[in-house]
C-alpha positions as CSV (number, residue, x, y, z in Angstrom):
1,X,2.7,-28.7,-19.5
2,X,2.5,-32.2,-18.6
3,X,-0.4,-34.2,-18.6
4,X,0.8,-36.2,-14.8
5,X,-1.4,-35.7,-11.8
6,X,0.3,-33.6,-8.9
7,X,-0.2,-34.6,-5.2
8,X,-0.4,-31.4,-3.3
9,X,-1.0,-30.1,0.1
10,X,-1.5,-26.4,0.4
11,X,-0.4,-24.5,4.3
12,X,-2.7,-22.2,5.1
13,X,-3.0,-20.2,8.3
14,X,-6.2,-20.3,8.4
15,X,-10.1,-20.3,5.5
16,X,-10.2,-16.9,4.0
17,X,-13.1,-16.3,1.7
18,X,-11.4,-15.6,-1.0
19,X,-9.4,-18.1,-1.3
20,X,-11.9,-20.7,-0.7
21,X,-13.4,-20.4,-4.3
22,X,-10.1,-20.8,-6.3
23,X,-8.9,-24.2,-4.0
24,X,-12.6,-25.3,-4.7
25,X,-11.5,-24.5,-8.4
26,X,-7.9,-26.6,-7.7
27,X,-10.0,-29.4,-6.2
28,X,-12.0,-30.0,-9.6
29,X,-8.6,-29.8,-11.8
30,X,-7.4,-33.0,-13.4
31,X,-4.1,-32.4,-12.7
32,X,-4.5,-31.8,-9.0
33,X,-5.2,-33.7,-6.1
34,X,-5.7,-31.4,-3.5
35,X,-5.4,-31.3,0.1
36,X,-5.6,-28.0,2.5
37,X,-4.1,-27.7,5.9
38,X,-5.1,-25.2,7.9
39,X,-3.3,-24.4,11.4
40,X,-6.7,-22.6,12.1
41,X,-9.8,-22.6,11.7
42,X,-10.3,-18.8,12.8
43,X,-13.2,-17.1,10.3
44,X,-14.8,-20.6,9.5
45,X,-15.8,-20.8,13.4
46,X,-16.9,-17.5,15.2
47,X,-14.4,-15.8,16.8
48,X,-13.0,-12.1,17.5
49,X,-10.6,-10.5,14.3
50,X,-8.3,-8.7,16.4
51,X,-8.0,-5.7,13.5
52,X,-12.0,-6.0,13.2
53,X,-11.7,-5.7,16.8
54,X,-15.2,-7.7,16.9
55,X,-16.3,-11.2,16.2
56,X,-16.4,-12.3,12.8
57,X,-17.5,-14.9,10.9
58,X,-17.9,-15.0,7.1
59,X,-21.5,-15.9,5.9
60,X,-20.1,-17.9,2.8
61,X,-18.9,-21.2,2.7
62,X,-15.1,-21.5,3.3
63,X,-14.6,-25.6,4.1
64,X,-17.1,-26.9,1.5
65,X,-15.6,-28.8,-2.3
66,X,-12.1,-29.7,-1.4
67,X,-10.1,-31.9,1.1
68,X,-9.2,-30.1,4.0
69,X,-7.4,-31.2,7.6
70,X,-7.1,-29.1,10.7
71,X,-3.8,-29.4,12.0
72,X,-4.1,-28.4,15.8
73,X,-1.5,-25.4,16.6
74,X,0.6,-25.9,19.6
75,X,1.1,-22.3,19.8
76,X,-0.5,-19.4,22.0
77,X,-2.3,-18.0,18.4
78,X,-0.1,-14.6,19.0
79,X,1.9,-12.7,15.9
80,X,5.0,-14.3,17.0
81,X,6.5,-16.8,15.8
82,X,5.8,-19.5,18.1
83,X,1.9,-18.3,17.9
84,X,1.8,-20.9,14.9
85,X,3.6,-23.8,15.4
86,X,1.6,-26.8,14.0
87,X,3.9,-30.3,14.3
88,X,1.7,-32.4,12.9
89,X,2.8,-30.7,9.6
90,X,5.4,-33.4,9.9
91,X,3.8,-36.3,10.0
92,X,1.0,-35.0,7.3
93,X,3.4,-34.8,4.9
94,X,6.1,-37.7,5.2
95,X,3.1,-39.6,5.7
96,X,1.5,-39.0,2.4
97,X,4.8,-38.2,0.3
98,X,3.1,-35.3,-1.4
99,X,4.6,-34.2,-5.1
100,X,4.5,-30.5,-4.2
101,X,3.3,-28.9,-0.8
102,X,2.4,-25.1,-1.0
103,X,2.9,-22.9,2.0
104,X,0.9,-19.8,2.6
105,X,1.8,-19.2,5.6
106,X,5.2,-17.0,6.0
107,X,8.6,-17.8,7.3
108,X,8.1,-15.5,10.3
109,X,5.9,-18.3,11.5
110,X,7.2,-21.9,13.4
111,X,4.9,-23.8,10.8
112,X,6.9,-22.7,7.9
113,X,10.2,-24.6,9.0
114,X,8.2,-27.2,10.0
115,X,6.9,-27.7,6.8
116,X,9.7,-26.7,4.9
117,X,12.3,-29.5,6.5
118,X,9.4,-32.0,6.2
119,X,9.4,-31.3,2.3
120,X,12.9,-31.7,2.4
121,X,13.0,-34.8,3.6
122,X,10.3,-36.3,1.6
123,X,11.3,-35.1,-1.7
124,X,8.6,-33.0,-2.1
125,X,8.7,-29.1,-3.9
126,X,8.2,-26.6,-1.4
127,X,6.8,-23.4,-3.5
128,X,6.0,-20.3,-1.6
129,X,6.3,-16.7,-2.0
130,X,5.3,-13.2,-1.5
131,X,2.4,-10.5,-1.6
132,X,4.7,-7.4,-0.8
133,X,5.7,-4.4,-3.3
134,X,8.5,-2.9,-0.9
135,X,10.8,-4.0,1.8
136,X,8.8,-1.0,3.4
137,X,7.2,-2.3,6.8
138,X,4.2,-1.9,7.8
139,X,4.8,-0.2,11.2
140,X,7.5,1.9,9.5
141,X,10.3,0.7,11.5
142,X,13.4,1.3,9.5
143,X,15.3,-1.3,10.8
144,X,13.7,-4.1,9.4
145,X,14.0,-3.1,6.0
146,X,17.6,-3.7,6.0
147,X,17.0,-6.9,8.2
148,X,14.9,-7.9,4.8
149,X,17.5,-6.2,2.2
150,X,19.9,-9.2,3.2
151,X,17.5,-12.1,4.8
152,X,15.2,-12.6,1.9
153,X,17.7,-13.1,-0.7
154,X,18.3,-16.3,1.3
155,X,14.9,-17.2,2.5
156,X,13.2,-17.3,-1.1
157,X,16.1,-19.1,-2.4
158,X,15.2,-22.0,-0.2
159,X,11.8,-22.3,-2.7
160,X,11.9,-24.4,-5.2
161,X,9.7,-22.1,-6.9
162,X,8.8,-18.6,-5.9
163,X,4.9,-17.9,-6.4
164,X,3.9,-14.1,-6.7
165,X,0.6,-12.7,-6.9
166,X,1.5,-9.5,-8.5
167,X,3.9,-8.0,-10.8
168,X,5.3,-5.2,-8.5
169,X,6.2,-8.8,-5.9
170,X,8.0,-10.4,-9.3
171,X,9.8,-7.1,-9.5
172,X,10.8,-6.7,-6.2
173,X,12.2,-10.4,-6.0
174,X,13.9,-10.2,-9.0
175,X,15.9,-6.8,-7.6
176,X,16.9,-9.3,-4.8
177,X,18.7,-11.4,-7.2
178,X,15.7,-13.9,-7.2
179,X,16.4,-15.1,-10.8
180,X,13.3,-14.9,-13.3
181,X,12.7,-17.8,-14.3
182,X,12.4,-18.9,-10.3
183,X,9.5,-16.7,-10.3
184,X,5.9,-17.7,-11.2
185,X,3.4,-14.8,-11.4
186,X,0.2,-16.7,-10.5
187,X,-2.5,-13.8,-10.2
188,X,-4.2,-13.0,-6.8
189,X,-7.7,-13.6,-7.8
190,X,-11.2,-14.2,-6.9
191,X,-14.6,-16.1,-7.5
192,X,-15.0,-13.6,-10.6
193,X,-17.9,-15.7,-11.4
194,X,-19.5,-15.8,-8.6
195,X,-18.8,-11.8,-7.9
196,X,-20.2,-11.0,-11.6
197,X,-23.6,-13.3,-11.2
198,X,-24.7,-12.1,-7.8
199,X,-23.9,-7.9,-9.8
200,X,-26.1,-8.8,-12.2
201,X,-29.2,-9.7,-9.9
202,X,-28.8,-6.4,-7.7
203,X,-31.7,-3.9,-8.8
204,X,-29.3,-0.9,-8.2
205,X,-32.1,2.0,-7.8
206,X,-33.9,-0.4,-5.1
207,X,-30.3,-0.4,-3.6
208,X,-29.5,3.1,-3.2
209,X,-33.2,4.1,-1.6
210,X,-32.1,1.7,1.2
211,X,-28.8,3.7,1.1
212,X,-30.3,6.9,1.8
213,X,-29.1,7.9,-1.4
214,X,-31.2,10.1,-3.6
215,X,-31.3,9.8,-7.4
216,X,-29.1,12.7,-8.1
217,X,-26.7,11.7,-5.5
218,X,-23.6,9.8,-6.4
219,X,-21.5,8.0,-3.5
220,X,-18.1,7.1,-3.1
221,X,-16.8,4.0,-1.3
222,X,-14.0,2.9,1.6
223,X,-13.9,-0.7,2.0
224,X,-11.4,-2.1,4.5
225,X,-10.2,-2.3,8.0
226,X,-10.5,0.9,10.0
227,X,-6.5,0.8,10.5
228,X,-3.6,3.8,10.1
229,X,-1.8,2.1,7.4
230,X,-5.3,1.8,5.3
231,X,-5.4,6.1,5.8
232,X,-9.0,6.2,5.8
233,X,-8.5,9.1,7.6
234,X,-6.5,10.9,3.6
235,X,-9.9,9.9,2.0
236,X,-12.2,11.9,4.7
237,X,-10.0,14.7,4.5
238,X,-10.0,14.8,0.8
239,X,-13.8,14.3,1.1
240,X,-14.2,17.3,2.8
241,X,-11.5,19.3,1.1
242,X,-13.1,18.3,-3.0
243,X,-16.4,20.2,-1.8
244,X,-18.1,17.6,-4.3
245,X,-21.8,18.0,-4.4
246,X,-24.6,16.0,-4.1
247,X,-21.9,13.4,-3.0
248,X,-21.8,11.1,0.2
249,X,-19.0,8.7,1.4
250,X,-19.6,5.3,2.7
251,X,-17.0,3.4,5.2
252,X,-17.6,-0.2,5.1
253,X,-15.4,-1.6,7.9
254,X,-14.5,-1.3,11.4
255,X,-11.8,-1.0,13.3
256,X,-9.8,1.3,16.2
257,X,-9.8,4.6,14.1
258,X,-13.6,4.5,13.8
259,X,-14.5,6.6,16.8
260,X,-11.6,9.5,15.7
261,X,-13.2,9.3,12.0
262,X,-16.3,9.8,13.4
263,X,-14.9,13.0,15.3
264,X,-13.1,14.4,12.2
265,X,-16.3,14.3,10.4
266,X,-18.2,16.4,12.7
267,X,-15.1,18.6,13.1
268,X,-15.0,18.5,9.3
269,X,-18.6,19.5,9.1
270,X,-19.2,17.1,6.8
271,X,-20.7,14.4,9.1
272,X,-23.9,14.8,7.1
273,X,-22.2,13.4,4.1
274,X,-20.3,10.7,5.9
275,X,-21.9,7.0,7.1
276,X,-20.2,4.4,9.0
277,X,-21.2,1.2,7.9
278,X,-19.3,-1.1,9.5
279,X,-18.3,-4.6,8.9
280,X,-20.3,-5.6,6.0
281,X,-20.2,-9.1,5.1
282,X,-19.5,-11.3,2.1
283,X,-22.8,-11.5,0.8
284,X,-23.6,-8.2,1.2
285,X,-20.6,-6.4,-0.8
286,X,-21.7,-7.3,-4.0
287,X,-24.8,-4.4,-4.0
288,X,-22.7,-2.4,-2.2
289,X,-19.8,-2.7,-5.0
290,X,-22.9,-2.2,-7.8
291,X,-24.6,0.9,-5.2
292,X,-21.5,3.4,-5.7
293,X,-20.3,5.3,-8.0
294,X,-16.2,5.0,-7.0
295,X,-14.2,3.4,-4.8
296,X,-11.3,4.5,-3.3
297,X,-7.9,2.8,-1.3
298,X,-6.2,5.1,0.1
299,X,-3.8,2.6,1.8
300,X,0.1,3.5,2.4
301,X,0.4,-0.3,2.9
302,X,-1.3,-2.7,0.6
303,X,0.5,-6.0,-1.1
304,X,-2.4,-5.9,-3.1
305,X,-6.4,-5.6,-1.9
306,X,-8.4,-8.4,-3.6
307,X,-11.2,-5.8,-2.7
308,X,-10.0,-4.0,-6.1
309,X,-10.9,-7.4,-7.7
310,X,-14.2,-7.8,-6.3
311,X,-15.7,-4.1,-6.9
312,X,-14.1,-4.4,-10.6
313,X,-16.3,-7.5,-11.1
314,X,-19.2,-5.8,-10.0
315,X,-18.6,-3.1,-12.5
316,X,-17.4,-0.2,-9.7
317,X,-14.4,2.2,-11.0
318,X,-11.6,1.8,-8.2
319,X,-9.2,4.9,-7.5
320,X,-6.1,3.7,-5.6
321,X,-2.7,5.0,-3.9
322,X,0.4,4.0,-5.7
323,X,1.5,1.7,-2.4
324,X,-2.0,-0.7,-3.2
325,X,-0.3,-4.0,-5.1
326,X,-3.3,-4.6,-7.5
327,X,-3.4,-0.7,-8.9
328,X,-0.2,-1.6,-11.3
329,X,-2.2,-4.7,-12.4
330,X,-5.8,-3.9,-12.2
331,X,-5.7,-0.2,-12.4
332,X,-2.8,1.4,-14.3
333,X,-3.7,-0.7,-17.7
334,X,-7.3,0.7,-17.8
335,X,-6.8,4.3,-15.8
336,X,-3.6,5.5,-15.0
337,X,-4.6,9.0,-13.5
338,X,-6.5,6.6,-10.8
339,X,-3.2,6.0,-8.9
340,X,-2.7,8.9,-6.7
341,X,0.2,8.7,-4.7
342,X,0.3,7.7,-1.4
343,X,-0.4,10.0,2.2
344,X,-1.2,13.0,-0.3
345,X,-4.6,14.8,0.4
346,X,-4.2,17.3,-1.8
347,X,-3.8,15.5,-5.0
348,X,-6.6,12.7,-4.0
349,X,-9.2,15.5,-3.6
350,X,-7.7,17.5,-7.0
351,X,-8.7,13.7,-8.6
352,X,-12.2,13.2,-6.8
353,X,-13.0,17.2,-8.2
354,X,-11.9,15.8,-11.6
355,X,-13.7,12.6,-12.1
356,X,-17.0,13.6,-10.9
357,X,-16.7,16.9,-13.2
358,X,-17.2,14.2,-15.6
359,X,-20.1,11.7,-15.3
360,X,-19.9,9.8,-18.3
361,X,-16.2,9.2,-17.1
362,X,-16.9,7.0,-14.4
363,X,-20.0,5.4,-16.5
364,X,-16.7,4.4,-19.2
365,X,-14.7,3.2,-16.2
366,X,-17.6,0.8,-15.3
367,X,-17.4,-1.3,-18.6
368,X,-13.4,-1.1,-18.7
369,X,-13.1,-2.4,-15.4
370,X,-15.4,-5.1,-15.7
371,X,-13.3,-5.9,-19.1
372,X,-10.3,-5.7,-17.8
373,X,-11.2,-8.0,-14.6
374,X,-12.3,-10.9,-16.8
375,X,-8.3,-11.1,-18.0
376,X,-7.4,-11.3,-13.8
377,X,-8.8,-14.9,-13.0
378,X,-8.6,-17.7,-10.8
379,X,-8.4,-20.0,-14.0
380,X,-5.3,-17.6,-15.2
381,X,-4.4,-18.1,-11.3
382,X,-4.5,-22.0,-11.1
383,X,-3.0,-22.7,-14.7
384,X,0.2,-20.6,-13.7
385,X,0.5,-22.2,-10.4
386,X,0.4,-25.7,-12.0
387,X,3.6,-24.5,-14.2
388,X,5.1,-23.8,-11.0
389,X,4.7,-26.9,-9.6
390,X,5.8,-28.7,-12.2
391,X,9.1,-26.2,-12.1
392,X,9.4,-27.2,-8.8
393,X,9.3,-30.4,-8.8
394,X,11.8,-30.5,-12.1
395,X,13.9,-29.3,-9.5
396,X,13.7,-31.6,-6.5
397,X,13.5,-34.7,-9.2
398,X,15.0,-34.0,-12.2
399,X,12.7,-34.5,-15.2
């Protein structure tokens, strides 16, 4: 690796508390200089998360330890692809000739191109990349999945560099004819640190009382967006279907299938057994993570879920659907009969029955995880994304 000091500017939509740590972590490197664009400032200001369907803002700091500008969008802030479109992007970057400029947001967005030619013109690596497993979409409209099949062969061979965040996203590039060596892995991580210390202060029995829980109840976990293609709805069903005593599930979340999960668990008759939560914030998750007994992501959707990350630092066994990104990664190595797959009931519930037949299971699961976690960092994450800068640039400059 060489020893120069790299110029960068990173594109972000907008501060996400995850990601906050690991530029903080980038700021501090001696072979970074680090600036953040943002073409938002939604979750570091109050305002309303459209999937929360509420107003949100994160109670950790998301601004504070690195260089940061807010480039003002021009666009009406919709999911289109004029809702971003952030000109100044220009003039940022020909104006300060960065070595490398990172883009995090995607190329369904105005700011993309924007960026992207400004790069071009200055000389600068453009690196950027993907979180999804599958050409699958979201919504399940078939059509686009062919649209992808041919367009992003083309678009992520405009990178200089292709970053990844998983090894299921390197795969799927690479069957796109994304050659190898134009892929970096750089591991979606976060503040393990910081996730592990505030774990170890929790007084777990104290915890649970304010829970509700008893001491021979154990509790299972949902933590995400109330949304259809996160199937909370497969994990209440298998809930009720397992018959698991002396067990209770917790949704932490909110979102527009709340009020129907709600009904279900009446009509279930398992509503006694079943608490809503709702949003729960940053500093709150980490007793929550140490509180339960499992997690479970149920998702049919899921580039990856850095909520796998967090619970596994706080020493939580995670059970997750063979469409969540991080279970072939964080998962698979440590428990593979933890991957369920995807939108079946039957065979989630057969796998709650099973684990909590055995105790001393899930008690082993809590040490592997929080092994296996430590391997998943943001140091593994910035060290790999500082090769693939300096791939990049090789690229643009020559050595």
């Amino acid at each position: 690796m060489s020893e120069k000091r790299f110029s960068v500017l990173a594109v972000a939509a907008h501060p996400v508390q995850y990601m906050a740590p690991v530029l903080r972590r980038m700021a501090k490197h001696p072979l970074l200089d680090l600036c953040v664009a943002y073409c938002s400032l939604r979750g570091a200001e109050a305002g309303v998360d459209p999937e929360f369907g509420q107003e949100v803002q994160w109670d950790v700091p998301l601004l504070d330890g690195y260089e940061w500008t807010h480039v003002p969008n021009k666009g009406p802030e919709r999911e289109s692809f004029w809702g971003m479109n952030n000109p100044g992007l220009k003039d940022l970057i020909q104006g300060r000739r960065f070595d490398a400029v990172l883009s995090f947001v995607g190329y369904v967005r105005a700011s993309f191109w924007i960026a992207r030619s400004a790069a071009k013109e200055s000389r600068s690596a453009f690196l950027f990349g993907t979180d999804a497993i599958t050409l699958e979409p979201r919504d399940e409209h078939s059509w686009k999945k062919w649209v992808k099949k041919f367009v992003w062969p083309y678009v992520f061979g405009l990178a200089d560099q292709v970053i990844v965040p998983s090894s299921a996203a390197r795969d799927l590039l690479k069957s796109l004819g994304i050659p190898d060596e134009g892929i970096t892995l750089t591991p979606y991580s976060v503040d393990n640190d910081w996730w592990m210390g505030q774990a170890e202060k929790i007084d777990r029995n104290a915890e649970r009382e304010k829970l509700g829980l008893k001491t021979h109840e154990r509790a299972i976990l949902f933590c995400a967006k109330l949304q259809p293609w996160k199937r909370p709805a497969d994990l209440l069903q298998a809930f009720a279907k397992a018959r698991i005593e002396n067990t209770k599930l917790f949704f932490a979340g909110e979102g527009p299938q709340r009020a129907d999960l709600e009904a279900d668990a009446i009509r279930m008759g398992v509503a006694d057994r079943v608490r809503f939560l709702g949003f729960v914030n940053q500093s709150a998750l980490p007793a929550l993570y140490k509180v339960v007994d499992l997690m479970v992501l149920p998702s049919a959707y899921e580039p990856f879920a850095v909520v796998v990350n967090e619970a596994m630092c706080c020493g939580c066994p995670v059970m997750a659907s063979d469409q969540v990104g991080a279970a072939r990664d964080l998962i698979l190595p440590i428990a593979p009969d933890f991957v369920f797959p995807a939108k079946n009931v039957r065979v989630l519930a057969e796998k709650l029955t099973g684990v909590f037949a055995d105790g001393e299971r899930l008690e082993r699961q809590r040490v592997k995880a929080l092994a296996h976690i430590k391997t998943w960092s943001p140091e593994r994450n910035i060290e790999a994304l500082i090769q693939a800068i300096e791939k990049g640039i090789h690229r643009v400059r020559g050595s």
